[in-house]
N, C-alpha and C positions, 0 to 999 in steps of 0.2 A: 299707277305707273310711278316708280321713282324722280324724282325732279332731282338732277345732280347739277347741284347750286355752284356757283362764281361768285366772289366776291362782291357784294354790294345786292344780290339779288334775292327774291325773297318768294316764301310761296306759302300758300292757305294750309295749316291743320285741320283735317278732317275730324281728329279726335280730341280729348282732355286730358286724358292716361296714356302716357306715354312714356318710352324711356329711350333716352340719347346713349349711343352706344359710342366710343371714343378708343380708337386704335392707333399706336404714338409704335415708332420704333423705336423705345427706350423707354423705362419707368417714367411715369409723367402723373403730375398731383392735379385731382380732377376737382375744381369746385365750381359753385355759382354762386350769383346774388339775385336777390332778386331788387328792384328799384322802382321807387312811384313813379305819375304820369310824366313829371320832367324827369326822367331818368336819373335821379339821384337814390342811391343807397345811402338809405336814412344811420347806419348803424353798421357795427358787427354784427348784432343782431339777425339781420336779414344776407350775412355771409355763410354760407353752407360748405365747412372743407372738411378735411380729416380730423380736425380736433373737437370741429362740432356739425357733421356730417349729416341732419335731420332738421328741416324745417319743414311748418307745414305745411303740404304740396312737394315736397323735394327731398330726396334723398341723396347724398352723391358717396363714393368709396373711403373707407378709413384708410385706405395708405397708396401711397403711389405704386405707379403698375402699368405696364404696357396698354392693357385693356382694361377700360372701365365697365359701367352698366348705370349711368343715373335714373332714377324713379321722376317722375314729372304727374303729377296731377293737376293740372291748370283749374278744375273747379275746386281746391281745396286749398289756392292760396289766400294769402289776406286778400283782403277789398281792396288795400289800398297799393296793392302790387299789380303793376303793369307791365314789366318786364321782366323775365328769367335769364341771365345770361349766362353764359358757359364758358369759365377760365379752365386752363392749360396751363401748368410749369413747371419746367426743371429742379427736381429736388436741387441740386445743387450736393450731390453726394460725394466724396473723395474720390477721385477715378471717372465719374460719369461723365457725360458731354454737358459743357456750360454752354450752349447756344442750339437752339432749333436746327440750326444752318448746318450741323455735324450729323443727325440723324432723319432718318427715315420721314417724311412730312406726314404730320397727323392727318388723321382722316376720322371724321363724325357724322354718324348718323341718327336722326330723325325716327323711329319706328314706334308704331302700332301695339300694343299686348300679345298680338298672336305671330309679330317678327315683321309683318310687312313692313316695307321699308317707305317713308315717307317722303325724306330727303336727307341728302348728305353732302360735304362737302371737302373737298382736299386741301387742305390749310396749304398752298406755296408760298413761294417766294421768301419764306424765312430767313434769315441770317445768323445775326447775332442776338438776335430777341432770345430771352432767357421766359419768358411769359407772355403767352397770347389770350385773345378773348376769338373763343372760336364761334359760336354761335350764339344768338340771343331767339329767344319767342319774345313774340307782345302782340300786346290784344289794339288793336284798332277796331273803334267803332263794334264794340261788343264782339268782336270774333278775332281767333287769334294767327298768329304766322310765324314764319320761322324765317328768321336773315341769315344769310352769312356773312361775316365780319371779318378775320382774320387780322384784324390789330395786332401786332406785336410792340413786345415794350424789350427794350436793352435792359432799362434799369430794374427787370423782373419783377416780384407779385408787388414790391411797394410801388412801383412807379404805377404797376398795371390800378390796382385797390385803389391808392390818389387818385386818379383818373376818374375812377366810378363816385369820386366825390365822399371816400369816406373819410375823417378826422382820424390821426394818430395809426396811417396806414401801416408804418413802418413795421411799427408793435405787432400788428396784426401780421403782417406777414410774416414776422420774425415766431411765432405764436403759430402760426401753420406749419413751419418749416420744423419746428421743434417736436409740432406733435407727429410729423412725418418721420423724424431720426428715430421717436422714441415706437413708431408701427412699423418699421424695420428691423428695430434691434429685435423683436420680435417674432418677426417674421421667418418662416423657413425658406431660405432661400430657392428659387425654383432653378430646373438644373443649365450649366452654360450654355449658350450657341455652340453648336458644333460645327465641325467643319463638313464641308459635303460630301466627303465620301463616307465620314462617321454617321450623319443623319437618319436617323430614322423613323419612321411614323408606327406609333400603337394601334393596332388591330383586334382588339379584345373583345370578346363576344358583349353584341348587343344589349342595352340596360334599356327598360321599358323607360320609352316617353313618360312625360306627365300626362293623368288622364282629368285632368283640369281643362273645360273649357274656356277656348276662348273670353268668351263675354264674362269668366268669373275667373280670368288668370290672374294673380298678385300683382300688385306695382310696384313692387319692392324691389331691392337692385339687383336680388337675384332672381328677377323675372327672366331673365335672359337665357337661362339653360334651358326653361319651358319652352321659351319660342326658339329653337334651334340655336343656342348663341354659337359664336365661332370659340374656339380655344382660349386659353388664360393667357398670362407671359409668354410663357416657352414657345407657342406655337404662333407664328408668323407666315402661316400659309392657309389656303382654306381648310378647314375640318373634311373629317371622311377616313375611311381606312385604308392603308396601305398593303400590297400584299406581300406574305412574308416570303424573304429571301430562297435563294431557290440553294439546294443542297450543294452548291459550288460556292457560295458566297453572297450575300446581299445586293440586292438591287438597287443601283443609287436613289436617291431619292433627295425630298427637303427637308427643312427644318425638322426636329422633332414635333409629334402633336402627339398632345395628351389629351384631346378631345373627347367628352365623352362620347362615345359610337353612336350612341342611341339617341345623340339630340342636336347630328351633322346637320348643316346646313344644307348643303346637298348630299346625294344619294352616293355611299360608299362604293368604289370599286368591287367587281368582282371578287368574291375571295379568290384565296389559295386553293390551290386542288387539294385534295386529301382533309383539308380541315374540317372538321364537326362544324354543321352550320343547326340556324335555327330551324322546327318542322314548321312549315308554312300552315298557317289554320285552312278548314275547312273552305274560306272566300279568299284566299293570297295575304290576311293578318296577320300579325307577327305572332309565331306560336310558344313552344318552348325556348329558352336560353340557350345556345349552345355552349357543350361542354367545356369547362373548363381548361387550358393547356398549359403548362406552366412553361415559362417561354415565350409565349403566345404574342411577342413583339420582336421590331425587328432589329439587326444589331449584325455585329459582328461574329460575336462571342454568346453564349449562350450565359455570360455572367452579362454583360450589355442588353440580351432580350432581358434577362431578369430584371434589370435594373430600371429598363425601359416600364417593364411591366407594372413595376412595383410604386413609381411616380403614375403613372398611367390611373392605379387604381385611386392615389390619393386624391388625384383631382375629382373621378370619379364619387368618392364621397363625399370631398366637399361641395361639388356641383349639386348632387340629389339630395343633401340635407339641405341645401342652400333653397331648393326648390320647394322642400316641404315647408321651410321655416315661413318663407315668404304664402304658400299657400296660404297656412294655417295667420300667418299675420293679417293677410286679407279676410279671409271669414271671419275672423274679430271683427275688424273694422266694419265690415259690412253691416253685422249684426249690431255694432254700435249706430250707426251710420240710422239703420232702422229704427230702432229704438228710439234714438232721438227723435224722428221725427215722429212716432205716437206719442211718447208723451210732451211733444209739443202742443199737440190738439188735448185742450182740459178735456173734451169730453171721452178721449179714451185712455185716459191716466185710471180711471176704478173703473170698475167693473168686469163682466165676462169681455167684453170685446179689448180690453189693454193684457188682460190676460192669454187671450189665443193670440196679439197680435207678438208677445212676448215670447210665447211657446212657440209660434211662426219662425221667429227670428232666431230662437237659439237652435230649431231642428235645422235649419238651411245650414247654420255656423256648424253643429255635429255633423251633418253630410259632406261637407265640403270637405271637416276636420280628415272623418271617416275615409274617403276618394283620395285625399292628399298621403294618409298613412297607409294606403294599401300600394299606392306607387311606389312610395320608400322601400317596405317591406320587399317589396316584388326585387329594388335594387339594391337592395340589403342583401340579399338572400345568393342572387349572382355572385354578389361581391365577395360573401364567406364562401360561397363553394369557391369561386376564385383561389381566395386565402389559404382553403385549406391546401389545395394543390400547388399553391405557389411555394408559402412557407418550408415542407419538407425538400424541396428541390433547392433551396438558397446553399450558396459557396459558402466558405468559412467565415466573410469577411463581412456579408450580411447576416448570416442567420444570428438567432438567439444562442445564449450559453445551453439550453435544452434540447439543442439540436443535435441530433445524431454524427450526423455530421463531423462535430469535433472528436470524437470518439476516431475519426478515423485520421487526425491532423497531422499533417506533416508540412514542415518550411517552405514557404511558394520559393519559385521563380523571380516572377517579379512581383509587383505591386500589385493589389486592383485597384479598379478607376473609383470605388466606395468603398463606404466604409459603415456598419449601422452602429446607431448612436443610444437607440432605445426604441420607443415604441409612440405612437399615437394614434387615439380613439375620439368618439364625439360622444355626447349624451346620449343622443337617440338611439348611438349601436355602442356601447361597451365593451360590448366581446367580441365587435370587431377591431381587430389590430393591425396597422399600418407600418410597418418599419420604417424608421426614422433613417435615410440612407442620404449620406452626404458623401458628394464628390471628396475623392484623394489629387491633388496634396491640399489638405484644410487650410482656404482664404481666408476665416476667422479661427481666431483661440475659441478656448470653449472656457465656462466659468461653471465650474461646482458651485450655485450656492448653499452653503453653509447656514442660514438664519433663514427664519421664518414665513417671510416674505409672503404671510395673506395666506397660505397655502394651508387648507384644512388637517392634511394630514402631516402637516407640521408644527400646526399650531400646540395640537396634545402632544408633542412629542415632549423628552427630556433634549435639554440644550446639549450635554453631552453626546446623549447618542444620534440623534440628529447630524453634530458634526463628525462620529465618527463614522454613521453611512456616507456623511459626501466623498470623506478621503475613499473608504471603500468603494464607490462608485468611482473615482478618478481611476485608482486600482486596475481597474474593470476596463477602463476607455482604454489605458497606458500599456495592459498585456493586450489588450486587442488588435491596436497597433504596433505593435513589438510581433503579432504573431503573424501579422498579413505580409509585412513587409521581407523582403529576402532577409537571409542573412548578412550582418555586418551593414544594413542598409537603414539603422533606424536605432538611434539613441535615447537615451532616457534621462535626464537628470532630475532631481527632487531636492525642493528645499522646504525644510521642517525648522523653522528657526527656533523655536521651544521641543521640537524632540517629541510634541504631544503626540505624533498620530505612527509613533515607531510600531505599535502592532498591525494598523492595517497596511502600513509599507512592509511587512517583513515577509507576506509573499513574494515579491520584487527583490528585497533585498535577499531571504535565503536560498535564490534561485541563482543568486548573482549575474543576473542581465540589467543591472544598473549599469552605468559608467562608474560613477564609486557610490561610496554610503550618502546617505540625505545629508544632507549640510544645513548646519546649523552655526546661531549666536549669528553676531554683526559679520565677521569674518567671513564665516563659511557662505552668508546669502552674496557677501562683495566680489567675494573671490569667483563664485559660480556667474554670474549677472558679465562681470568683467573679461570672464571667460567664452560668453556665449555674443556679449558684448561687439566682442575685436573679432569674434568671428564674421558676423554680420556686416560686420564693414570691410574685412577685404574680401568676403565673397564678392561684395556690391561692388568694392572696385574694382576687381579683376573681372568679373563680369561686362559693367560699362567700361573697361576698358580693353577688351578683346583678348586681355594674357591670363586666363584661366590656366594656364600651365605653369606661368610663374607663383602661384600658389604653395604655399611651404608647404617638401613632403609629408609632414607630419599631422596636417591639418587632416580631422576628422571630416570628410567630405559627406557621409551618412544625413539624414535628415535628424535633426534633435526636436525631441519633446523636452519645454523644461515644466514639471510641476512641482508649483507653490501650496505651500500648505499654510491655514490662518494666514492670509494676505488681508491688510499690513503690516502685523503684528512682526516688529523685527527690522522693519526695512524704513529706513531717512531718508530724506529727500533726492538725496544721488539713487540711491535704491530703486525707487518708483522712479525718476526720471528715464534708468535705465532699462527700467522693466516696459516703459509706456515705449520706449524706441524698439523695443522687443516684438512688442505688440506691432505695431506699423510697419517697420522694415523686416524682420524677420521670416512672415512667411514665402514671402516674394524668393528668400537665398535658401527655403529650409527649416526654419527655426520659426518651433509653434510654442505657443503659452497653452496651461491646463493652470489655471487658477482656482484655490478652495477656498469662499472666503464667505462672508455674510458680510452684504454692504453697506447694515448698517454700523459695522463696526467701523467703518472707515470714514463716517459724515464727518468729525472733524478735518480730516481734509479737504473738506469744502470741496469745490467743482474741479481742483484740480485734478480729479480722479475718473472726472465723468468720461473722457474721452476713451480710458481705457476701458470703462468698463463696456461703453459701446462697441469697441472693437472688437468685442467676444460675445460667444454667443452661448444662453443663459441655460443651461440646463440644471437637473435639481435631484436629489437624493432621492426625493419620495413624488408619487405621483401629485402634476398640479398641472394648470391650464393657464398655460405662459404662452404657449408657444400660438401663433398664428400663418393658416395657408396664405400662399402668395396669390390666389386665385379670389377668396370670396374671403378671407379675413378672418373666419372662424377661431375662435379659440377654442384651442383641441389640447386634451390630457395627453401630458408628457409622462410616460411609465419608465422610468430608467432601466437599464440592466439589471440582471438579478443572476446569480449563479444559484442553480438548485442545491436545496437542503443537500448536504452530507454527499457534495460531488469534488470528487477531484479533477478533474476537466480542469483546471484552473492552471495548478501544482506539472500536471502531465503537459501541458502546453508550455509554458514556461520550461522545464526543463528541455525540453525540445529546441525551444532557440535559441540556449544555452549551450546545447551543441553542436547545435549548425554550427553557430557565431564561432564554437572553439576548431570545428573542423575546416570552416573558410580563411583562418587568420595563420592553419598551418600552410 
């Protein structure tokens, strides 16, 4: 039976493997420490956050996130560790809430390998604490327990870290918070809160449980999708499936969930009438998958089910890779675990007996390996027949350049709520492909880079062509958005301040849906920048100041894209000063950055450039593994756009908005 804990009260662990599940209504940085028998953390050392998220016995999450999953092995810490305690804090991110007191009260739980719940507890009473200490374990008299705490500190992680008794705490928090910006910048953002009558819950046919048992499930911190975990960020309500909307219009509902189906906590609603379910086995077991529907979530619009869908399945990959990864990490360890202890014993280090106990250990580790890859497989397999249904149904404004689809283009209406940006896959499945769909209108700029950046198939590449894929792939993002948006509803400007990349603009430019030609030299980057500048700031004041109609008739009210090419080759410090305000205030009135640059060209300008380049988000010319889920952290290959060999799709789109734009302005 759960023991749902009060501050100061405390209760026995039945197990040593465990893992503390931690649910914040806001992105929240989850670490612990652990501290000898007087409760002092000896070190960083024995700090376990995002920047160094593994100690032994402890796992905790690389980036901050509504819901955690920390790993806990109490028989695998040091000797001379007597308590594990469990910090909570506010990134401290531009926009976010700086106090407890503004959101949703955290809530953590205690649980078992197989999900049961052990104990948990509701962090209240918060205020202005920016950093709590939510729970500790400690071993008294050889057996251990669990308190709850609920300490908050005002002066956040440094006040919290001093407290725990470590030297030069400030650093260290300062060193956590850092590696948190830099697993964000990273990150794919997961999709907004919606409002409630927008909300909708994914229903997507069942993905096979893990058929790992219990007594050999991993304890890694994606143990949690095995034992039922509840949803990632976005979903703030129980898991389970929702039924889909009835042919008049959708059914209210909550929050979106992108839960994987197959690993609800509780038992999904009734489907839909009419929908393909699964055949039940011969004893009421879960039999086949049911078929695929594209759509098959709920929404408004059937461009909203897709959408819904298409988040829906990401998670799902990342959840069931996350499950195999941590299987397969546990039969390691096992077989390690084994190992060591024969040849502990001299006398079965030679002979036949250290040799069967060696053979023992790696046949368990291939079985386990074996049972862990055929789960995948099984949720692999859902997932591409998914994909393949889903993909040819996508609008113009998701699908790929290979899509049929654009063959039949013509100028929306209005906007759509996304936009796709490329593609993402993971090791395990390659040929499975996730569309990379991000909300319209774009909170962050996006940065082409241009240089090397670690990236294998950039490394062989020539410096030249390299940078003349990134402008090409700007190219690519720039008519995409020129083609989704109405007409007269979405601008273009481009600055080339050397002239280099006038072939791969001269789609754009000989379609003439630019504003004018690329601008270049000192002049043309000042005159654009100053022009996009003043805009920016009497949107903002006529907006905070209620007279949007006092707005000069002649002001371009359109959304503008400006793209930079070789950034900062060209541009002085007023330049950049004004590009970084670009950045910041811009999206909020309209005005997005498309930056092409390689960053390492820019390290002479020291840090002052860091902020911009955090405000955009990093995509790249040729396939590389930058980007990370907001759920389990994966690093997953980013595949950019691609127009097919010897397709005009490109040419035919563009002049299309070419004449809308001319037939709206008569």
């Amino acid at each position: 039976m759960t023991a749902e804990l009060v501050r100061g009260q405390n209760h026995p662990l039945p197990h040593t493997r465990l893992e503390i599940r931690v649910s914040a209504g806001a992105p929240v940085i989850a670490g612990a420490t652990l501290a000898d028998e007087s409760g002092r953390v000896t070190g960083p050392e024995w700090v376990a956050h995002p920047g160094s998220p593994a100690l032994p016995g402890l796992e905790v999450s690389r980036q901050a996130a509504a819901d955690h999953r920390l790993a806990v092995d109490l028989g695998a810490l040091p000797e001379a560790a007597h308590r594990v305690t469990l910090l909570l804090a506010l990134p401290g991110t531009p926009g976010g809430p700086a106090r407890f007191g503004a959101v949703a009260a955290p809530f953590a739980a205690v649980t078992a390998l197989d999900g049961t719940e052990v104990a948990s507890y509701t962090i209240t009473g918060l205020d202005t604490e920016s950093a709590v200490v939510a729970l500790e374990l400690y071993r008294r008299q050889g057996a251990w327990k669990v308190r709850a705490v609920g300490q908050g500190y005002a002066g956040g992680l440094a006040a919290m870290l001093a407290d725990q008794g470590l030297d030069r705490a400030a650093e260290l928090a300062a060193a956590i918070h850092e590696a948190v910006a830099h697993g964000m910048d990273r990150s794919v953002a997961a999709p907004p809160p919606r409002t409630a009558e927008g909300d909708r819950a994914r229903h997507g046919a069942a993905l096979s449980a893990s058929g790992v048992p219990a007594d050999t499930a991993p304890a890694g911190p994606a143990a949690g999708p095995l034992a039922g975990a509840a949803a990632g960020p976005a979903d703030t309500t129980a898991t389970g499936a929702a039924a889909a909307p009835p042919p008049g219009g959708p059914v209210a509902g909550g929050p979106i969930s992108y839960a994987h189906p197959g690993r609800a906590a509780a038992a999904p609603p009734p489907a839909a009438a009419g929908r393909p379910q699964a055949d039940p086995g011969p004893h009421g077991e879960p039999g086949r998958p049911a078929t695929p529907v594209a759509g098959d979530a709920s929404g408004w619009s059937m461009d909203e089910r897709l959408y819904n869908q298409v988040w829906g399945m990401f998670e799902d990959l990342a959840r069931t890779t996350a499950a195999y990864r941590s299987a397969v990490d546990f039969a390691e360890s096992r077989m390690d675990q084994e190992l060591d202890r024969v040849l502990s014993d001299p006398r079965s280090r030679i002979g036949s007996a250290g040799d069967a106990a060696r053979a023992e250990a790696r046949a368990k580790c291939d079985e386990l390996t074996a049972r862990a890859r055929e789960v995948l497989d099984r949720d692999l397999a859902q997932l591409t027949a998914e994909s393949e249904v889903v993909e040819p149904a996508l609008p113009v404004a998701y699908a790929g350049w290979d899509n049929p689809v654009w063959h039949g283009y013509r100028v929306p209406r209005e906007a759509p709520m996304a936009l796709r940006l490329g593609d993402l896959h993971l090791p395990e499945s390659p040929e499975l492909r996730i569309p990379m769909l991000m909300r319209l209108p774009l909170e962050r700029g996006l940065w082409i880079d241009s240089g090397r950046a670690g990236s294998e198939a950039a490394v062989v590449m020539d410096d030249a062509e390299l940078r003349r894929l990134a402008v090409d792939t700007a190219v690519l993002h720039a008519a995409r958005l020129l083609a989704v948006h109405p007409a007269g509803q979405y601008t273009v400007h481009v600055i080339d301040p050397a002239g280099a990349a006038a072939a791969s603009f001269a789609p754009l430019t000989a379609s003439g849906v630019l504003a004018a030609p690329p601008a270049s030299g000192a002049h043309g980057v000042a005159s654009v920048l100053s022009h996009l500048t003043q805009r920016v700031e009497l949107v903002r004041m006529a907006v905070g100041g209620g007279a949007t109609d006092a707005l000069p008739p002649d002001l371009d009210t359109a959304d503008q894209l400006l793209i930079v090419n070789d950034f900062p080759h060209g541009f002085d410090d007023r330049a950049v000063t004004q590009l970084r305000y670009l950045a910041d205030e811009g999206p909020a009135v309209g005005v997005h950055l498309l930056l092409v640059a390689d960053r390492e060209d820019a390290a002479a300008y020291g840090p002052v450039l860091d902020p911009l380049w955090r405000s955009l988000l990093r995509l790249t010319p040729v396939p590389d593994d930058h980007l990370a889920d907001p759920w389990v952290g994966h690093a997953w290959t980013y595949e950019p756009p691609r127009l097919p060999a010897g397709s005009g799709v490109l040419r035919q789109v563009l002049s299309q908005v070419v004449e809308a734009r001319t037939n709206w302005r008569r």
